[in-house]
N, C-alpha and C positions, 0 to 999 in steps of 0.2 A: 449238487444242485438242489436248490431251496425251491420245492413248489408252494406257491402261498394260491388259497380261494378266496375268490371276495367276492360280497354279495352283488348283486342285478345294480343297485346303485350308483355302486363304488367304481363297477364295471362301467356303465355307462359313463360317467363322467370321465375317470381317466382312458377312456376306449379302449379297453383291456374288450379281447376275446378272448372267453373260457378260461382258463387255467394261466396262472402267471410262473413261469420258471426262471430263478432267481441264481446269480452264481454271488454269493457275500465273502467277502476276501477277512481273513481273519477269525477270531471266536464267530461264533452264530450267537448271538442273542436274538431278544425280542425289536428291541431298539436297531443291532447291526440290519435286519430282515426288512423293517420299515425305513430305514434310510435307504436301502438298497431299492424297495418298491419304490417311493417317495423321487429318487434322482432318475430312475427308469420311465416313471411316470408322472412329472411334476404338476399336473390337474389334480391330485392326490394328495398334494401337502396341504396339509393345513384341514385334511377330510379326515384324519383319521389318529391325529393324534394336533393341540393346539400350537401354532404357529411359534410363541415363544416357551413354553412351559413344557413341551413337550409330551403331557400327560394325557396320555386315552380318552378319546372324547365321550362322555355318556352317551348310551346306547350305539356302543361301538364292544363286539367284545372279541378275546379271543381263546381258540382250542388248540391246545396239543394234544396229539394221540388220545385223543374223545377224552380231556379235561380243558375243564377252561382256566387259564391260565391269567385271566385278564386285571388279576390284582399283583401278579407277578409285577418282582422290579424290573426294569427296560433292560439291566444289564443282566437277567439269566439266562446262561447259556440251554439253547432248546438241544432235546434229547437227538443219538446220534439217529433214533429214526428219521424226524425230520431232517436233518444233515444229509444223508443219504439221498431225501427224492422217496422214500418209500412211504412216510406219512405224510402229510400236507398241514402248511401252519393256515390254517382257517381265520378270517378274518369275516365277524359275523354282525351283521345288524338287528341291533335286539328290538323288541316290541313292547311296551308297554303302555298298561292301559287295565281296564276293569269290564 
């Protein structure tokens, strides 16, 4: 089981409480984990990665095991912590500004 976090946002619009537990059939990538949230939660498509292009939206990022992986290719398998349920694939809204 895949736990994925996602920010106060992401949470509200697709009415996600707290923590999302994820079952991905298959390798685990980046890509597998967001189609899985994305068909779980379809108010979510198109928030978190573009509708055709598929590419991470800016100021969208994300962390594996406290890295951020968010220039990572969609197709890399995440490590067997997160696999497990024992690390959480993070899904984080970044801030910027001066």
């Amino acid at each position: 089981m895949i736990r994925v976090v996602l920010p106060a946002h992401l949470r509200t619009l697709g009415s996600v409480k707290g923590e999302v537990d994820l079952e991905v059939e298959g390798r685990v990538t980046i890509a597998a984990v967001l189609d899985a949230l994305e068909a779980r939660y379809p108010p979510l498509e198109g928030a978190i990665r573009d509708h055709v292009t598929l590419k991470r939206r800016p100021f969208i990022r994300f962390f594996v095991c406290q890295e951020d992986w968010s220039h990572e290719p969609p197709d890399t398998q995440l490590p067997v912590a997160v696999e497990s349920g024992s690390e959480p694939f993070l899904i984080v809204g970044a801030i910027a500004g001066g």
